[in-house]
C-alpha positions in Angstrom: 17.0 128.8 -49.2 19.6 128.3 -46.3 23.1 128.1 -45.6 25.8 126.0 -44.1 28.4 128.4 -44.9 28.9 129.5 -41.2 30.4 126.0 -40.9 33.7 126.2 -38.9 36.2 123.1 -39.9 38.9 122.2 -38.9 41.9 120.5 -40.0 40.9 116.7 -38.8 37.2 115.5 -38.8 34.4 118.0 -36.4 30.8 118.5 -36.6 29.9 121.8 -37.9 27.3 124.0 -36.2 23.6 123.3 -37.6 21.1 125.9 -39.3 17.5 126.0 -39.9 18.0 122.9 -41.9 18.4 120.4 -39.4 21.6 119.5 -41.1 25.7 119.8 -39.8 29.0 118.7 -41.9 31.3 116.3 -40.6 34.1 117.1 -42.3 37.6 115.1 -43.0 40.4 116.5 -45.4 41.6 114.0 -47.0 44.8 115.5 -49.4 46.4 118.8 -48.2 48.7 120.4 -50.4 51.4 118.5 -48.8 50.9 115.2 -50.0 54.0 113.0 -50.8 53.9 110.0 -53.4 55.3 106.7 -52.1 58.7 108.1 -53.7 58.8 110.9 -51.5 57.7 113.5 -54.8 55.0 116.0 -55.1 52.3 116.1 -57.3 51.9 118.2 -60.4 48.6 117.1 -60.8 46.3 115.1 -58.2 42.2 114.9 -59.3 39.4 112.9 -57.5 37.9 110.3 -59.4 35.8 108.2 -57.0 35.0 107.3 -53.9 36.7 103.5 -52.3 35.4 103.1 -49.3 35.8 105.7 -46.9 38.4 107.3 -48.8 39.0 108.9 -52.2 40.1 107.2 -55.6 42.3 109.6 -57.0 44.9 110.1 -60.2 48.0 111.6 -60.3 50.9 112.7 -61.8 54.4 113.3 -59.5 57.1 115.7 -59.8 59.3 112.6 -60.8 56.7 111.7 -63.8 55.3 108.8 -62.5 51.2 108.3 -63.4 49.5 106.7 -61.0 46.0 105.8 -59.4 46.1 106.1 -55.8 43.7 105.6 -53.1 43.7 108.0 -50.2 42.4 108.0 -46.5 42.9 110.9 -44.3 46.4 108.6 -43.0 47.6 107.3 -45.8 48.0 107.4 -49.4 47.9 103.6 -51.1 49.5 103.2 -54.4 47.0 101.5 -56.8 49.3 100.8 -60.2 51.8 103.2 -61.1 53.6 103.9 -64.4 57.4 103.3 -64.0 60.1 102.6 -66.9 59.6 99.5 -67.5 55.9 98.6 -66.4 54.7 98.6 -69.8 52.9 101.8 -69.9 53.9 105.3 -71.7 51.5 107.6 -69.4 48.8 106.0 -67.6 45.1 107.6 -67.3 42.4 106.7 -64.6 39.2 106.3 -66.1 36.7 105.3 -63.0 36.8 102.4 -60.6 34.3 100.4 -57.9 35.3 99.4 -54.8 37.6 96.6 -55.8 38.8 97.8 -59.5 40.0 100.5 -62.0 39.7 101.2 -65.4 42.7 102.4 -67.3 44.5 103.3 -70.6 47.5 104.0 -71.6 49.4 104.3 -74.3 52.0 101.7 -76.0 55.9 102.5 -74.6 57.3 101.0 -78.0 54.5 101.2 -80.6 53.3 105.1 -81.4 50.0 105.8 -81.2 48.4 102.5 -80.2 46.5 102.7 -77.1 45.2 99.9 -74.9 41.9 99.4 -72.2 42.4 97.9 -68.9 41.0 96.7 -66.0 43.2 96.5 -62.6 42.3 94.8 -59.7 44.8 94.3 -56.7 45.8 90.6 -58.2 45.2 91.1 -61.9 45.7 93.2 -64.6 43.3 92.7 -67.7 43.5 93.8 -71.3 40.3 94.5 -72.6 41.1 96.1 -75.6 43.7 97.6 -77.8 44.6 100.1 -80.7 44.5 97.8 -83.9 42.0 95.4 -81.9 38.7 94.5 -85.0 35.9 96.8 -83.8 32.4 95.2 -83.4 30.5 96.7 -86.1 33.4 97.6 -88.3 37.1 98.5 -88.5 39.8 98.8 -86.0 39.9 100.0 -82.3 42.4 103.4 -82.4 41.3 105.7 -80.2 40.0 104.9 -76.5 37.7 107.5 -73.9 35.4 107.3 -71.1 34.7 103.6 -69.2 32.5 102.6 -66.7 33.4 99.3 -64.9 30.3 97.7 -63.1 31.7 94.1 -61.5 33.1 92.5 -64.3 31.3 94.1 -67.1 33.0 97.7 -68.7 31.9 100.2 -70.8 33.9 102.1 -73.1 34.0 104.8 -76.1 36.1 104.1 -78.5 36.4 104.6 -82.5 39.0 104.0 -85.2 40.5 107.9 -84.4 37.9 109.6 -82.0 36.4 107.7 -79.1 32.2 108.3 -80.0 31.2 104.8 -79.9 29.5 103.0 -77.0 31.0 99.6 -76.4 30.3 97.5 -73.2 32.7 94.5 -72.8 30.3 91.3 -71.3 31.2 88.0 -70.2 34.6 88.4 -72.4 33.2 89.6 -74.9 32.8 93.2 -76.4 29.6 94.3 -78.6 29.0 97.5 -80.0 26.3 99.5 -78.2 25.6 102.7 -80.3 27.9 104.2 -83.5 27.6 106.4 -85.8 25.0 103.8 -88.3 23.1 103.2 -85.3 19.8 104.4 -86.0 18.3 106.5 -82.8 14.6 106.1 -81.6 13.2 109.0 -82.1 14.6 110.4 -84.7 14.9 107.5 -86.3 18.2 108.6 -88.1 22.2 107.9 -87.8 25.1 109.9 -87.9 25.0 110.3 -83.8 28.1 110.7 -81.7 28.2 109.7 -78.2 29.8 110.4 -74.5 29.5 109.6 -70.9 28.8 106.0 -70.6 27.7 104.3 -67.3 26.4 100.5 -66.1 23.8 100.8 -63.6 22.0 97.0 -62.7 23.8 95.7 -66.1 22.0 98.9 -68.4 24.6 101.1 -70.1 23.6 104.5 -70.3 25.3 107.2 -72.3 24.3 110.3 -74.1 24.4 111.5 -77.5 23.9 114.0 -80.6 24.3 114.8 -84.0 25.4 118.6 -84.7 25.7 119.1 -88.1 23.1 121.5 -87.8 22.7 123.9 -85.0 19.4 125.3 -85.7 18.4 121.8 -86.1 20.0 119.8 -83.0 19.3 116.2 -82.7 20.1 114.7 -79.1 19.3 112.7 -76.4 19.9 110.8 -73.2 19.5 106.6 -74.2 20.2 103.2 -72.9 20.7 99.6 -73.6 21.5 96.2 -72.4 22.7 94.3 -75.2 19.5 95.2 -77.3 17.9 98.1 -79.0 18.4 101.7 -78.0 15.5 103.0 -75.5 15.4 107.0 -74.9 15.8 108.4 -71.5 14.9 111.8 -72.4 15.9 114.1 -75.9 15.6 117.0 -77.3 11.2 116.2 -78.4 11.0 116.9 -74.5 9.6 120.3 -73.5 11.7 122.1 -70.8 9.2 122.4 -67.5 7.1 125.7 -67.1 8.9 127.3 -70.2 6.8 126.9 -74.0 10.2 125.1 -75.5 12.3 122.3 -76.0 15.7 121.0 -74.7 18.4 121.8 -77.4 21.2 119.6 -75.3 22.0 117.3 -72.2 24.8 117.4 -69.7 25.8 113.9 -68.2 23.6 111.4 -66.4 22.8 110.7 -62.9 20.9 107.5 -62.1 20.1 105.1 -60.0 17.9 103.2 -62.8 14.3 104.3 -62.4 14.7 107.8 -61.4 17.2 109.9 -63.7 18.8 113.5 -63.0 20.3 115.8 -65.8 21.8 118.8 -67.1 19.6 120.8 -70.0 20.0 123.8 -71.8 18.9 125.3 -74.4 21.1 127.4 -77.4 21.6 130.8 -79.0 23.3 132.2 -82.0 25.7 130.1 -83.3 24.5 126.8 -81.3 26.3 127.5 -78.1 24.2 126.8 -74.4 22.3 130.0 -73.1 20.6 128.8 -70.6 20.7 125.6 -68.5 19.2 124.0 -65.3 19.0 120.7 -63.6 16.1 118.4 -63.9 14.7 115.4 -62.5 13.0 112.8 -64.6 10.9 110.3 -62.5 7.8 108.2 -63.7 7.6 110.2 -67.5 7.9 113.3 -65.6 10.3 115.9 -65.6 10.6 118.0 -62.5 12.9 121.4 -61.9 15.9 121.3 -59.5 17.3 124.2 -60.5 17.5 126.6 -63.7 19.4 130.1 -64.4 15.7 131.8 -62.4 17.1 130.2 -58.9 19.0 132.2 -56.5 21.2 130.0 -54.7 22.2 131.2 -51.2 24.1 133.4 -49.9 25.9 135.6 -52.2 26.5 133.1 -55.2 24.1 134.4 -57.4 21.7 132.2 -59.7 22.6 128.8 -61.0 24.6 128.7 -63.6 24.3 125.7 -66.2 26.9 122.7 -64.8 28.7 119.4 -65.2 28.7 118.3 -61.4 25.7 116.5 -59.7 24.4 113.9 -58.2 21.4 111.5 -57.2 21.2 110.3 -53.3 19.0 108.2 -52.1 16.4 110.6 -51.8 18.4 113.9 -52.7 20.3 116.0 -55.3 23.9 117.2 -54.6 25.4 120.1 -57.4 28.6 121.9 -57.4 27.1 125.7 -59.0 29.3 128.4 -59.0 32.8 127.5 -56.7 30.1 126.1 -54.2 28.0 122.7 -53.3 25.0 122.5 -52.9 21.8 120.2 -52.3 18.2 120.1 -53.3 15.9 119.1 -49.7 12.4 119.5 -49.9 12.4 121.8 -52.9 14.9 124.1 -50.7 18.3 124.9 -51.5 21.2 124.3 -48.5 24.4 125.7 -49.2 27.0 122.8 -47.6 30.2 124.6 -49.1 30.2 128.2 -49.5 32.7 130.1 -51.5 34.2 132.5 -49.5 33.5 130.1 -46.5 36.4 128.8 -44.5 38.1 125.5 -44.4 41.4 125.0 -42.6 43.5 125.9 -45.3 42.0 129.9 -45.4 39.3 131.2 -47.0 37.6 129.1 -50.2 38.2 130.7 -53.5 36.1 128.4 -55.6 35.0 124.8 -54.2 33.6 121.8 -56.7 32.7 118.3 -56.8 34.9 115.6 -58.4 34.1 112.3 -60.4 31.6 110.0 -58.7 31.6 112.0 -55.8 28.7 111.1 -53.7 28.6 107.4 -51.9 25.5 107.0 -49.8 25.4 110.5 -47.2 28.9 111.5 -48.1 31.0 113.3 -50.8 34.1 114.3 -51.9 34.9 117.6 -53.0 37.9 119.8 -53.9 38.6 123.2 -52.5 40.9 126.0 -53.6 41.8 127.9 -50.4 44.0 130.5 -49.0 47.0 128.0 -48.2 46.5 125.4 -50.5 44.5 123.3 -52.6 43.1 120.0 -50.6 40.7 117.6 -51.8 37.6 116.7 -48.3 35.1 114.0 -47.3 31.8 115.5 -45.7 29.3 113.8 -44.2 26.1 114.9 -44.3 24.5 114.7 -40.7 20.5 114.8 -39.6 20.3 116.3 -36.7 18.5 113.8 -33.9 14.6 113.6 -34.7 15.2 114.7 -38.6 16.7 111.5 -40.1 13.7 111.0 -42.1 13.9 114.8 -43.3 17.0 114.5 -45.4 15.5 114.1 -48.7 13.3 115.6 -51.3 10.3 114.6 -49.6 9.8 116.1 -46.3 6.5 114.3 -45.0 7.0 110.2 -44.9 9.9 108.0 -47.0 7.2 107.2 -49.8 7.1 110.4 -51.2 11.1 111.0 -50.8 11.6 110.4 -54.0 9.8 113.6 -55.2 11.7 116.5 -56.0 9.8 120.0 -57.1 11.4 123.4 -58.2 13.7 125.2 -56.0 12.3 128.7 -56.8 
């Protein structure tokens, strides 16, 4: 395992000095902790929630109660669509975006309760569905979640009071993906509530489980493109080098063929006791990282988390206030807590929504001086471009990843 934590940035963009790896930082903060809105206000709440272009897609709320998406560069902050009296929004929440588009809800400035799906692009504002709306499958649209937005195509959860349906919006028209009397491969059984959908080449993807019974848990990774439900992975799968099976999932990281998790297993009561991060590729499930990994430095061993990615041909997790990535089997540490940044020392560091684009990411530190959110580039030094990956020989086997151990 090795360690970029040495890294010296500074309060611009800079190359960072290189370890064993092969590998540097270039480093560019983004939002510092005095960012202004358009209005001249500060925000009471600022998260990531992309990336849009070279920049950061980010949400916020100001100190003069205006909601807003935004997208930031490291010299200037572009307002997206703001909520202002008037606009036709009461509170307005950034669900995800693509380079060109955002999906957003909000709720209804004159009718309690009713909530309504958009899309916004920088001509257009379109209504994709609203509170009282007829539900595919049955009943009314009320409550609205997570979206995905994939050119013109978006998937949603949504449900008559809880958002646990899958629903992907195509051509105009919206069909219902997966609900509660959709029968799950595998199990072949209903009653299954669902989360975190995404559209990857036209495929939604989205998670689910039934936990009426926690001795008994019934879940599973699955996806669709208009038809029936196929399963990614669920809980029939045995965990890699350990004589059980997977009792839960964490979100979804694909690119379409090769598929990256969270799994854990539970304890008394049904709660998680132990987690790690996997790799599914060609039926076969490979270890990233589990609660027997030391991760570098002085962070201790990987804890089960919500925040990773799939490059090209690497993994990048946030695991205990730090970032990390999988390279040959071998941990590097890229942000270290207790590391430095230009704002002090790093109390806890993590990865936002859709963080990774190509060889860079956006992350979030907590420092000495501030909170600010960063873009890093991941740099090969010269002669190891072909290094940077889980496979450390040629390109063909890049896409292998093995236990970091």
């Amino acid at each position: 395992m090795r360690s970029l934590a040495s890294l010296s940035f500074a309060i611009w963009c800079l190359t960072g000095a290189t370890d064993a790896s092969g590998l540097s930082l270039e480093v560019v903060r983004i939002v510092g902790p005095e960012i202004r809105s358009p209005d001249g206000d500060g925000f009471v709440a600022l998260e990531a929630m992309g990336r849009r272009g070279d920049g950061v897609l980010l949400w916020g709320i100001t100190e003069g109660d205006v909601w807003g998406a935004y997208e930031a560069n490291a010299d200037s902050l572009v307002p997206l669509i703001e909520d202002r009296p008037g606009d036709g929004f009461n509170g307005l929440i950034l669900r995800s975006g693509d380079e060109d588009g955002e999906v957003i809800y909000s709720d209804s400035p004159t009718i309690p309760s009713v909530q309504s799906l958009y899309v916004h692009r920088p001509d257009s504002l379109e209504l994709i569905a609203r509170g009282g709306w007829p539900a595919p499958g049955g009943g009314s649209f009320g409550a609205f979640g997570e979206a995905a937005l994939e050119g013109d195509d978006v998937a949603f959860l949504a449900g008559p009071t809880s958002a646990i349906d899958v629903y992907l919006r195509h051509e105009g028209t919206i069909a219902l993906i997966a609900g509660g009397s959709t029968i799950v491969p595998g199990f072949e059984e209903s009653g299954f509530t669902f989360f975190q959908p995404q559209l990857v080449n036209g495929r939604v993807y989205f998670g689910g489980g039934t936990g009426d019974d926690p001795f008994n848990v019934r879940a599973g990774i699955y996806s669709a493109d208009g038809g029936d439900l196929s399963v990614v992975v669920d809980t029939t799968r045995e965990i890699p080098g350990r004589n059980e099976t997977f009792d839960g999932f964490g979100p979804l990281s694909t690119d379409g063929e090769r598929f990256l998790f969270g799994g854990y297993t539970t304890g008394p009561g049904g709660f998680p006791q132990s987690g790690g991060l996997y790799l599914l590729e060609d039926g076969v499930i490979q270890t990233i990282a589990d609660s027997t990994t030391l991760l570098p430095g002085d962070a201790g061993s990987f804890a089960f988390s919500s925040h990773y990615f799939l490059g090209e041909d690497f993994v990048l997790f946030g695991n205990n206030g730090g970032i990390y990535m999988n390279r040959g089997g071998e941990i590097v540490e890229l942000v270290a807590r207790g590391g430095s940044l230009d704002l002090g020392v790093i109390s806890y560091a993590y990865l936002g929504e859709d963080a990774l684009s190509g060889d860079t990411f956006s992350f979030i530190a907590n420092a000495e001086r501030g909170r600010a959110i960063y873009v890093a580039r991941i740099v090969p030094e010269p002669g190891t471009a072909l290094l940077l990956g889980l496979g450390l020989a040629v390109a063909a086997s890049a896409h292998r990843a093995s236990a970091a151990r």
